[in-house]
C-alpha positions as CSV (number, residue, x, y, z in Angstrom):
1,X,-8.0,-13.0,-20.3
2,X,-6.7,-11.7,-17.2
3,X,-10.2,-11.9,-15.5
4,X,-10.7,-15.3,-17.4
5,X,-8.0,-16.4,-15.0
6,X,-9.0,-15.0,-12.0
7,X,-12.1,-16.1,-12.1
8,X,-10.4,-19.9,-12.6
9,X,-8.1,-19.5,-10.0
10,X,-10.1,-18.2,-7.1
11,X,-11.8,-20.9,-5.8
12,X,-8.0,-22.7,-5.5
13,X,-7.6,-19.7,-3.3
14,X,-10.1,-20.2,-1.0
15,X,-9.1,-23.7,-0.3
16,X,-6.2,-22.6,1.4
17,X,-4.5,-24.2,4.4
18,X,-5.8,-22.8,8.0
19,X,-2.3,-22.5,10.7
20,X,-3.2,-24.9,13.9
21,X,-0.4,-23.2,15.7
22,X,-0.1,-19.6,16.9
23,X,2.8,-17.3,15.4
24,X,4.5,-17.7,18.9
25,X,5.0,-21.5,18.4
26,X,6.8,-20.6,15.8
27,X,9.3,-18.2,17.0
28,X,12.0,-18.4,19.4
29,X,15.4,-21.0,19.8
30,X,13.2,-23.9,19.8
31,X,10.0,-23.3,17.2
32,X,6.9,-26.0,16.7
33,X,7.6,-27.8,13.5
34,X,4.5,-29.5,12.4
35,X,4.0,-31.8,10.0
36,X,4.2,-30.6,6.9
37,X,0.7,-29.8,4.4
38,X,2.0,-29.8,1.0
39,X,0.0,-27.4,-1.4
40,X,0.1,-27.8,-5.1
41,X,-1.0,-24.6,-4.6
42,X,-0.2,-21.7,-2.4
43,X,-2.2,-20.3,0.5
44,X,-3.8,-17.1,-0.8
45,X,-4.7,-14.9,2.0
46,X,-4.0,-11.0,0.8
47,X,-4.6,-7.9,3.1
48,X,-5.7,-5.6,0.5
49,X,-2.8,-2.5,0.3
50,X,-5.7,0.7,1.1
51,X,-3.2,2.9,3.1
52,X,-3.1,5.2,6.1
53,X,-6.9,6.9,6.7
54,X,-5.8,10.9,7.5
55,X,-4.3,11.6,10.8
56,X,-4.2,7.3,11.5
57,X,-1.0,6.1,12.9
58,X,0.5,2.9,13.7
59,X,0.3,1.6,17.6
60,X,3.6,2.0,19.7
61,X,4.5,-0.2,22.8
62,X,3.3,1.3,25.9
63,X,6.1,3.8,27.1
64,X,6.6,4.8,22.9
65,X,5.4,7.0,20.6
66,X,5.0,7.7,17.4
67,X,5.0,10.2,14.7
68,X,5.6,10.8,10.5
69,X,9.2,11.4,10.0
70,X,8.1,11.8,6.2
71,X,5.2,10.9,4.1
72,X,4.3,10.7,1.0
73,X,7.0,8.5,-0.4
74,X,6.8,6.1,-3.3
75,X,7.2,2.6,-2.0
76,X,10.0,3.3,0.6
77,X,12.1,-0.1,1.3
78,X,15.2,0.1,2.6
79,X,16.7,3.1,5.2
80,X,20.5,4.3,5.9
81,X,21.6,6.7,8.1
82,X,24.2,9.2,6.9
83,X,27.2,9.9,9.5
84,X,26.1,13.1,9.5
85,X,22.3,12.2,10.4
86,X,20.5,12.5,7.0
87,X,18.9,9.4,6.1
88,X,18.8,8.1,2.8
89,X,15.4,5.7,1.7
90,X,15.3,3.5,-1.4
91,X,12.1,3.8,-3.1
92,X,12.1,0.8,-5.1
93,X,10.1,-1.8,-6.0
94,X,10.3,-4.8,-8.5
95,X,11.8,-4.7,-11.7
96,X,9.9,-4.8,-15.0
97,X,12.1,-7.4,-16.3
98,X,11.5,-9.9,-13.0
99,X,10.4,-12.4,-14.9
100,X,7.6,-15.3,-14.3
101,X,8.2,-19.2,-14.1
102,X,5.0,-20.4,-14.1
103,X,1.3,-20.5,-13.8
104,X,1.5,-20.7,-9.8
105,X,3.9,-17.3,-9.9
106,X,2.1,-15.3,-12.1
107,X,-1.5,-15.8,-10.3
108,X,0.4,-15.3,-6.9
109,X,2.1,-12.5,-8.3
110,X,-1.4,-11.0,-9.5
111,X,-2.3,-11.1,-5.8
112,X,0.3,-9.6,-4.2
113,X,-0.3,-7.2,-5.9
114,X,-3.1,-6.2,-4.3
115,X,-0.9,-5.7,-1.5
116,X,0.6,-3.4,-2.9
117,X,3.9,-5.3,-4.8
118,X,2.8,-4.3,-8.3
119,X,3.6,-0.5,-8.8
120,X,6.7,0.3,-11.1
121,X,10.0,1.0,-9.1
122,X,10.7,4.8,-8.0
123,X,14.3,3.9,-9.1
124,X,15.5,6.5,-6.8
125,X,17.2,7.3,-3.3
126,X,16.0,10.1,-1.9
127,X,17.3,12.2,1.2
128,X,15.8,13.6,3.9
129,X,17.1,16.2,6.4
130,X,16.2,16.7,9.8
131,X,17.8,19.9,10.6
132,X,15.7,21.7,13.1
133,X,15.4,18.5,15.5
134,X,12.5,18.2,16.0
135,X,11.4,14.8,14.3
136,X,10.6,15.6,11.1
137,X,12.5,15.4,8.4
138,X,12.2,19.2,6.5
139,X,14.0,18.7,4.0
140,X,13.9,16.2,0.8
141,X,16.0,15.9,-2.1
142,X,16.9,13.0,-4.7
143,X,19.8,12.1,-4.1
144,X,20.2,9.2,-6.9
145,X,18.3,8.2,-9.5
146,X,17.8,6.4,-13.1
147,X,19.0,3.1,-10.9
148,X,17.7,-0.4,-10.7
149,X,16.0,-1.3,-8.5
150,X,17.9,0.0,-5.4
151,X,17.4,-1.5,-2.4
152,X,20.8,-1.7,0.5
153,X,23.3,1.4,0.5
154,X,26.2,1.6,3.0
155,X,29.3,4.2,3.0
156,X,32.9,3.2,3.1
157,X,35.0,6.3,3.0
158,X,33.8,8.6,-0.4
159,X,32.3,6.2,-1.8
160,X,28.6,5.1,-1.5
161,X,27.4,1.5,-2.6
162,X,24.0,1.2,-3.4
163,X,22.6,-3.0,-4.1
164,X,20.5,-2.8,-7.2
165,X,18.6,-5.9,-8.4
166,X,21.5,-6.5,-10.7
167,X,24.8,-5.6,-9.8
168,X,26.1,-3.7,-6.9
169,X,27.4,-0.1,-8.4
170,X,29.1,2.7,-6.4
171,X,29.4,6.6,-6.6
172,X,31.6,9.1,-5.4
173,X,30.0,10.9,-2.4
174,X,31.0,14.0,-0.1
175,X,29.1,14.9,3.7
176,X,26.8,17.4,3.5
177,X,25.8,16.3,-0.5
178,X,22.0,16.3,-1.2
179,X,22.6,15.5,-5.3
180,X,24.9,12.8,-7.1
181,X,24.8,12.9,-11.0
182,X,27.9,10.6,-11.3
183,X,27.6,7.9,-13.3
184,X,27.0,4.9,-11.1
185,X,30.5,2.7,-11.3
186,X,29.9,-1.0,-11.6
187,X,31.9,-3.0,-8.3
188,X,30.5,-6.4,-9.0
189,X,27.6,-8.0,-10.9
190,X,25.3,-10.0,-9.2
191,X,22.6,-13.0,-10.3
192,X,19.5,-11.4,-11.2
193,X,18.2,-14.0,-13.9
194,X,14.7,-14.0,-13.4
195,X,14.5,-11.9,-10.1
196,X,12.3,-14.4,-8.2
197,X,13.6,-12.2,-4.8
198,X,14.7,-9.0,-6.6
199,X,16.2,-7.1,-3.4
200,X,19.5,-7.2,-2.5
201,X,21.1,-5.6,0.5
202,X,24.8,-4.6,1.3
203,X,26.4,-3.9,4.6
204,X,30.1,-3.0,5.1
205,X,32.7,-4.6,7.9
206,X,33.6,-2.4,10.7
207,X,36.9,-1.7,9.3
208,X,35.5,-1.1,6.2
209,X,37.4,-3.5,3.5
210,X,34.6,-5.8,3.1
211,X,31.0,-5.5,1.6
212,X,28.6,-8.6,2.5
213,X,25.5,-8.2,0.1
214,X,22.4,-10.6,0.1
215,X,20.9,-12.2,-2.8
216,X,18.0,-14.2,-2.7
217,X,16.9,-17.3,-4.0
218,X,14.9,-17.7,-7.7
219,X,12.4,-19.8,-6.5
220,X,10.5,-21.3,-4.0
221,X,12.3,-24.5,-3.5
222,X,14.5,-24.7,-7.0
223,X,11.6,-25.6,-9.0
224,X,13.2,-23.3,-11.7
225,X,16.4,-25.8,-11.8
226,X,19.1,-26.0,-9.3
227,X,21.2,-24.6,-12.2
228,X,19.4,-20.7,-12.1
229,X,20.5,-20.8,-8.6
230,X,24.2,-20.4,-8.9
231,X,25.2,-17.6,-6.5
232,X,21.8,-17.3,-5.2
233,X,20.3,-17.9,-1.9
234,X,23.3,-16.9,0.0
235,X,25.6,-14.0,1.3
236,X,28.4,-12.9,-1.0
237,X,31.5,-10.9,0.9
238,X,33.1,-8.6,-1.6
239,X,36.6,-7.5,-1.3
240,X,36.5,-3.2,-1.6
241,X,40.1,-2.2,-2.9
242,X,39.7,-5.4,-5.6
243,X,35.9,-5.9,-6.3
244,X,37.1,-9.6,-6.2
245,X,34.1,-11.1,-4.4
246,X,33.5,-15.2,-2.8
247,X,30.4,-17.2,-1.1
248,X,30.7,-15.9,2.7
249,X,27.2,-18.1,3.5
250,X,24.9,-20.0,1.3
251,X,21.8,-22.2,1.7
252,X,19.7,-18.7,2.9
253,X,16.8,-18.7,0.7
254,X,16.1,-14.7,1.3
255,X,18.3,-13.0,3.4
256,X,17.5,-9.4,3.7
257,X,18.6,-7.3,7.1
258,X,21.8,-7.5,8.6
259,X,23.6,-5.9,11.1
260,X,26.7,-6.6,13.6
261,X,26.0,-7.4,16.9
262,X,27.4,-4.9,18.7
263,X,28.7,-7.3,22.1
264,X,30.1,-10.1,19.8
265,X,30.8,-8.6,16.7
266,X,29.0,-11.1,14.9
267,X,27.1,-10.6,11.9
268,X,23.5,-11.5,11.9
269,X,20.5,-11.3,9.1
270,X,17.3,-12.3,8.8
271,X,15.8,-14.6,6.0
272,X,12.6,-15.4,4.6
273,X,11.6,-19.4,4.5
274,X,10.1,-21.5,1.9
275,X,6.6,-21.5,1.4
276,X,4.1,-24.3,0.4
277,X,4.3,-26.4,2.9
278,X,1.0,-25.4,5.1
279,X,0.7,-22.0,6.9
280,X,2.3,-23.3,10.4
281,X,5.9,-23.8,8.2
282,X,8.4,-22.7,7.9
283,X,9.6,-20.0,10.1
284,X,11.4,-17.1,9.0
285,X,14.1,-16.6,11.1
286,X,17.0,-14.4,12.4
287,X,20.7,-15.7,12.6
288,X,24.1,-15.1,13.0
289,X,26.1,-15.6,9.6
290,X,29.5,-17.9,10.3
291,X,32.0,-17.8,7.4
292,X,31.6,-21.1,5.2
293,X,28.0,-22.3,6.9
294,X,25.1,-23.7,5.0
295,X,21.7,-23.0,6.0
296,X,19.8,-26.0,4.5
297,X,17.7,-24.4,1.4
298,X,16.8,-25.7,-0.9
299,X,17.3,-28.9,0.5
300,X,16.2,-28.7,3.9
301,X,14.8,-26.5,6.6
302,X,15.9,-25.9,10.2
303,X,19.1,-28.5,10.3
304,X,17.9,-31.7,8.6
305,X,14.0,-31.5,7.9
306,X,14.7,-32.8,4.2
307,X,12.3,-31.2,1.6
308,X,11.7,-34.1,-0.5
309,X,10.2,-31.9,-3.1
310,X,13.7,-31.1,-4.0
311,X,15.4,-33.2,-7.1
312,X,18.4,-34.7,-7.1
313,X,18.6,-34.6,-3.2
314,X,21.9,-33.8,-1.5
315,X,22.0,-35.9,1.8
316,X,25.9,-35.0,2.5
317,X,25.1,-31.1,1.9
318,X,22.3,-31.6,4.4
319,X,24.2,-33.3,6.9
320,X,26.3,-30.1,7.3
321,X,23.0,-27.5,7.3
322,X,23.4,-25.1,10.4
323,X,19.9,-24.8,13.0
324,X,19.2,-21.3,12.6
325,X,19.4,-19.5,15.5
326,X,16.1,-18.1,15.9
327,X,12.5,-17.9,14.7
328,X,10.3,-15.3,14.0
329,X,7.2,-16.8,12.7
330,X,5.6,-18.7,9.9
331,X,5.7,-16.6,6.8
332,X,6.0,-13.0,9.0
333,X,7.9,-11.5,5.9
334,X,10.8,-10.3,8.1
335,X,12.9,-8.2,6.5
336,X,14.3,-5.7,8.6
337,X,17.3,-5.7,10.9
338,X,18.8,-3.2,13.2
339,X,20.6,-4.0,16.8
340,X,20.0,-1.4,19.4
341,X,22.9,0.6,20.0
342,X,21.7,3.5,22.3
343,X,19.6,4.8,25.4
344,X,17.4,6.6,23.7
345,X,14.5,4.3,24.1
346,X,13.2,2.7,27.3
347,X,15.5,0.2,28.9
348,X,13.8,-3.0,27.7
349,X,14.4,-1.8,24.3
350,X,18.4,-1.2,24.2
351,X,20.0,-4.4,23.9
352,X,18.4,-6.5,21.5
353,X,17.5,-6.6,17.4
354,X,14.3,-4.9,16.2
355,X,12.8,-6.5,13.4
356,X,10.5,-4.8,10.5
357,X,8.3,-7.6,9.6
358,X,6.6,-6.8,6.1
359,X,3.4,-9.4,6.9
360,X,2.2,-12.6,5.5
361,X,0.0,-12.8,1.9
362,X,0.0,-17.0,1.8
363,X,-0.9,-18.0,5.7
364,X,-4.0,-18.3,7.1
365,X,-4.5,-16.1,9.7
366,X,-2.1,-13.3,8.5
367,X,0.8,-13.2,10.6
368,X,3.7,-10.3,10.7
369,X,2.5,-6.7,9.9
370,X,4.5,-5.5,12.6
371,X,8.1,-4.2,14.0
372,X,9.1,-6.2,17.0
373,X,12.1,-6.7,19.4
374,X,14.2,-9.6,20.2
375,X,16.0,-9.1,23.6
376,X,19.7,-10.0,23.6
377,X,22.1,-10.9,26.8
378,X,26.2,-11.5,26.2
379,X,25.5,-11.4,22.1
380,X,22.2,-14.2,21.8
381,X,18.8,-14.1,21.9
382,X,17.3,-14.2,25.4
383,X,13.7,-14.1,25.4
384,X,10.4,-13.9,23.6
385,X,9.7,-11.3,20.3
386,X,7.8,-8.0,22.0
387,X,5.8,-5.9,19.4
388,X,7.7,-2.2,19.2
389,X,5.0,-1.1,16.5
390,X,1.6,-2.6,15.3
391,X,-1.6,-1.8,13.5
392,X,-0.7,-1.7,10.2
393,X,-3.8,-4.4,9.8
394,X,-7.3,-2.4,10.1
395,X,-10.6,-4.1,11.6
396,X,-11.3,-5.8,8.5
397,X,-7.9,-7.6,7.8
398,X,-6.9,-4.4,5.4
399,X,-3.0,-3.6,5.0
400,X,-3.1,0.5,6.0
401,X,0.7,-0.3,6.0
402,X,3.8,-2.4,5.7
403,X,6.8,-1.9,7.9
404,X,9.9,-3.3,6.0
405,X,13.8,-1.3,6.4
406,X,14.4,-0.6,10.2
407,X,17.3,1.6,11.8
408,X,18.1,4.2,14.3
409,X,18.1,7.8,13.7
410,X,20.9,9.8,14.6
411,X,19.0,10.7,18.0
412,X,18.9,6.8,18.5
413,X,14.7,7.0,17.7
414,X,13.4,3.7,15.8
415,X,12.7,4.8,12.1
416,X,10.4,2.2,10.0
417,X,10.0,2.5,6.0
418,X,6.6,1.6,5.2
419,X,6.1,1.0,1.9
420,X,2.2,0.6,1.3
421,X,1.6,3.8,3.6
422,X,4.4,5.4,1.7
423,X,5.9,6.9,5.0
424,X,8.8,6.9,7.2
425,X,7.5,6.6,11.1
426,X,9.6,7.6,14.1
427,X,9.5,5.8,16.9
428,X,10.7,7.3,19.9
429,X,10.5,7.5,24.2
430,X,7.1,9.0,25.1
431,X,7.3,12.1,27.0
C-alpha cells in the first residue's frame, strides 16, 4: 500500500515550485516578499539523510576550525551547558503518538523521512565530559532517560527542567552528577494533541523565577481547526515557585531557540514560517519576544500579509501582528539560537546570534544546511547572515548532516548538534 502511494504521489512531487529569489532576498530587516504561489500541494525537494563519509567534516569560516566533540549519537537535537562545563544533548526525535491530519502530512511525512525525521526517539539526555581540555568530550554517560521526547533543558538552582513533547517535568539535580534516576516531577502540562511541531524548548530568566518554553503550532496554517491550537504557536512564561503559567507571546508558528541578548537583556527566538505558499515565502525569522505581542500566524505573515487561506479571518488580531525583526531565509529550518558572549572566537564573531539552521525539505533549491552568524551593534541586528559552518550538503544534493541546537562551550568554542551525522562538532579559533 505504502508503495501504492508513493508511486501516486511522486509525480505531484516533481511539480514543485522553483524559488525566483536567492535565500539572501529573503533574509535581513527588510526581506523580498513575492507574490505568493499557492500549492495544493507541498514542494517536495528532500536531501537524502546518508551521513558523514569517514574522516569528512563540515567547512568552517576562514580563520575557524573544526573538530568531533562526540560522535556517534542518536539523533542529537538540542545542547545545554552545565555551570560546571559538561554539556548535556537531547537525543530525541518525534513521538510515536504525533499523529497525522491528512493525506498531504502523511506523504510529506514519508519524505522527510528520508531525511532522516523518521527514526524512534532516543528518549534520553545524555552527558558528556570534557575533562582533559582538549576538545573532546571523554566521557559519556546517560544522564536521564525513559522521557518523552526531550528536547530544551535549563537549570534554576537544584532543579533541572527538561521540555518534553508533552509537559515540562523537572528533577532534582546536584554539580558534578552524571546519573538521575528520580522520577521526573510534572511543573506544567503543555498542548501536545497531535504533535504537528513536537519540540518544545525552555529557557529560564536571568534571575531565575521564570521559565519561557516554546510550543509550536499543529499545523501548517490551522487547517486542523483553529480550536487544536489553543496554547500553541506561541511562548508560554511559567512562574517557578507556583507552576502557575500565562501566554508571554503568541501568533509564532514554531518558535524553537532562544536566548537573552546579552546588551539589552531582551529575549529573542527564532521561528519557523508557514509553508505552501511557493519556495521564495515565507522567511523564517529571528526576533526579539515583547511581553503581550502577536506575531501574525495563522492569520498573517510579516505584519499584515493576510493568508486568506485562513477561515474565519481575524482582521482586528491582524491589525495588531508585530514585523518580525529579522529574516533568515525561505524555509532554512532555523532552529538554533545562541548570542555570543565571549572572545574566544575571532572578532567578527563575538557580538552577534549564531544560528543552527536544520535545511529546507519543501523549497526548490534547498536552502539552510548551515550555522551562520547575525552581527549585532547596541542589541539589533546590524548586517548581513555570514556562514560560521557549511557542507552538510554533498555534491549531489545529499544531507551528510543537519546542524540544529547551537551553544558555547565552557571555553566559549561554537558547539552544533547534528542530528543526521549523529555528532556534536566544535567550532573553535584556528591555530
Amino acid at each position: 500500500m505504502r508503495r501504492i502511494m508513493l508511486l501516486l504521489v511522486l509525480p505531484l512531487a516533481a511539480c514543485g515550485d522553483t524559488a525566483r529569489h536567492t535565500v539572501e532576498e529573503g533574509s535581513g530587516a527588510n526581506p523580498v516578499l513575492p507574490e505568493e504561489r499557492r500549492e495544493w500541494f507541498p514542494t517536495l525537494n528532500v536531501a537524502e539523510a546518508i551521513g558523514w563519509p569517514d574522516g569528512a567534516l563540515p567547512v568552517a569560516a576562514e580563520g575557524l576550525a573544526v573538530n568531533a566533540y562526540a560522535q556517534g549519537l542518536d539523533h542529537p537535537r538540542w545542547l545545554y551547558l552545565l555551570p560546571n562545563g559538561d554539556v548535556l544533548v537531547a537525543e530525541s526525535n518525534a513521538p510515536a503518538d504525533s499523529g497525522v491530519s491528512s493525506l498531504k502530512n502523511w506523504v510529506a511525512g514519508l519524505f522527510k523521512s528520508k531525511a532522516g525525521a523518521g527514526a524512534e526517539s532516543a528518549d534520553r539526555i545524555t552527558l558528556l565530559r570534557d575533562g582533559d581540555g582538549d576538545g573532546v568530550a571523554e566521557q559519556r554517560h546517560v544522564l536521564l532517560d525513559e522521557l518523552h521526547s526531550p528536547f530544551g533543558m535549563a537549570l534554576v538552582g537544584e532543579w533541572l527542567y527538561v521540555a518534553n513533547a508533552d509537559a515540562l517535568v523537572r528533577v532534582p539535580y546536584r554539580a558534578g552528577d552524571t546519573r538521575i534516576d528520580s522520577t521526573p516531577e510534572v511543573v506544567t502540562e503543555l498542548p501536545s494533541e497531535i504533535n504537528h511541531h513536537w519540540t518544545k524548548n525552555v529557557i529560564a530568566s536571568p534571575d531565575g523565577g521564570q521559565l519561557y518554553v516554546t510550543v509550536g503550532s499543529n499545523s501548517n496554517v490551522g487547517e486542523n481547526g483553529l480550536d487544536k491550537e489553543e496554547g500553541r504557536a506561541a511562548i508560554w512564561e511559567v512562574d517557578v515557585a507556583s507552576g502557575d503559567k500565562r501566554l508571554f507571546a503568541t501568533g509564532l508558528r514554531n518558535p524553537n531557540g532562544m536566548d537573552w541578548e546579552p546588551e539589552s537583556g531582551a529575549l529573542w527566538t527564532v521561528v519557523n514560517e508557514r509553508d505552501e505558499l511557493g519556495s521564495d515565502l515565507v522567511p523564517d525569522y529571528a526576533t526579539e519576544v515583547v511581553d503581550g505581542a502577536f506575531y501574525g500566524w495563522p492569520y498573517s505573515y510579516y505584519g499584515q500579509h493576510v493568508d486568506e487561506r485562513v477561515s474565519p479571518q481575524n482582521p482586528e488580531l491582524v491589525a495588531t501582528a508585530r514585523v518580525p525583526d529579522y529574516a533568515l531565509g525561505p524555509h532554512t529550518a532555523s532552529l538554533g539560537l545562541a548570542f555570543a558572549r565571549s572572545p574566544a572566537l575571532p572578532e567578527r564573531f563575538q557580538q552577534g546570534m549564531f544560528i543552527g539552521q536544520h535545511g529546507s525539505w519543501n523549497r526548490k533549491p534547498h536552502s539552510g544546511y548551515r550555522v551562520v552568524f547575525v552581527p549585532f551593534a547596541e542589541g539589533r541586528p546590524a548586517g548581513d547572515p555570514v556562514e560560521v559552518l557549511g557542507g552538510f550538503l554533498d555534491d549531489q544534493d545529499r544531507a551528510q548532516g543537519r546542524p540544529v541546537g547551537v551553544i558555547q562551550g565552557a571555553d566559549r568554542s561554537l558547539l552544533v548538534a547534528d542530528d543526521v551525522g549523529n555528532t556534536i562538532w566544535r567550532v573553535s579559533q584556528a591555530q
